[in-house]
C-alpha positions, 0 to 999 in steps of 0.5 A: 489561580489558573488550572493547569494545562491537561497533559499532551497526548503522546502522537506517533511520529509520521513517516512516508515512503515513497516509490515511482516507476514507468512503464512503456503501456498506457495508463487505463491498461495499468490501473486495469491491473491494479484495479484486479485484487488478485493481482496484489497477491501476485506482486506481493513478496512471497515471505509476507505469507500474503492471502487476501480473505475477503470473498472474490470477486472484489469490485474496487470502489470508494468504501470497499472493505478488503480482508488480508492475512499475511506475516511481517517478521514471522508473525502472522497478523489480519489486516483490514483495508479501505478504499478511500478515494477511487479515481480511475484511471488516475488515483485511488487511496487504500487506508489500513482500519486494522493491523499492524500500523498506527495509520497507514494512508496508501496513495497510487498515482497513474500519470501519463507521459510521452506515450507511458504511464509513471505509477507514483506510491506514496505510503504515510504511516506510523508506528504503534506504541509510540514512543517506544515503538520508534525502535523499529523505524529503522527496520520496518523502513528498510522492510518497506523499501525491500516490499516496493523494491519486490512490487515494482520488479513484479509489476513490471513483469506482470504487466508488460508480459500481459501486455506483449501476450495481447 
């Protein structure tokens, strides 16, 4: 007789967002103010509470551990990030090891084209408790869109009047 097949491990569903924007500067002086991680407070919504914990300065390289504080919904919560990949001035990948996502994978593209640099995020991630946490899909999707809506407003503040300032 045949044993019977163990039981399927429920997995999460995976979901992606994903945002562009360009902007009139070369890319080196781009990934320069993504490579700061005190600039990540400041394009951060001011309603996320966010703080990063981890002792200044940060020196960004493959491995690096950063610690955040920061409030989704009202609730406050820690988050651990890694740099997975670091690939100046091109590419670099962060990874949440704690917090309030079953994954979250953060890719940052930097493309250069006809004399600007084209910043590309593409986030997959997953929610908790799956099945039941699905519930909120629609909720953490328009989160996010609104987070990267903030970003990009703010990126594009920041980094141009730097740039003009120089």
């Amino acid at each position: 007789m045949r044993s019977p097949l163990p039981p399927r491990r429920p997995r999460p569903m995976p979901h992606t967002c994903t945002t562009s924007m360009a902007l009139p500067l070369p890319r080196d002086r781009v990934f320069a103010f993504f490579a700061e991680t005190t600039n990540l407070q400041r394009i951060t919504p001011p309603e996320l509470g966010f703080a990063i914990e981890t002792r200044q300065p940060i020196h960004l390289r493959e491995g690096t551990h950063i610690e955040y504080r920061l409030h989704l919904f009202g609730v406050p919560f820690a988050w651990q990030s890694q740099i997975q990949h670091w690939h100046p001035p091109e590419e670099f990948v962060d990874i949440q090891l704690r917090g309030p996502y079953k994954r979250w994978v953060h890719t940052h593209r930097f493309c250069e084209a006809s004399g600007a640099t084209i910043i590309e995020d593409e986030v997959q991630y997953a929610l908790p408790y799956w099945p039941v946490g699905e519930l909120a899909y629609p909720l953490v999707r328009l989160q996010l869109a609104l987070i990267f809506r903030y970003r990009q407003q703010a990126i594009r503040r920041y980094v141009v009047e730097e740039a003009e300032q120089h």
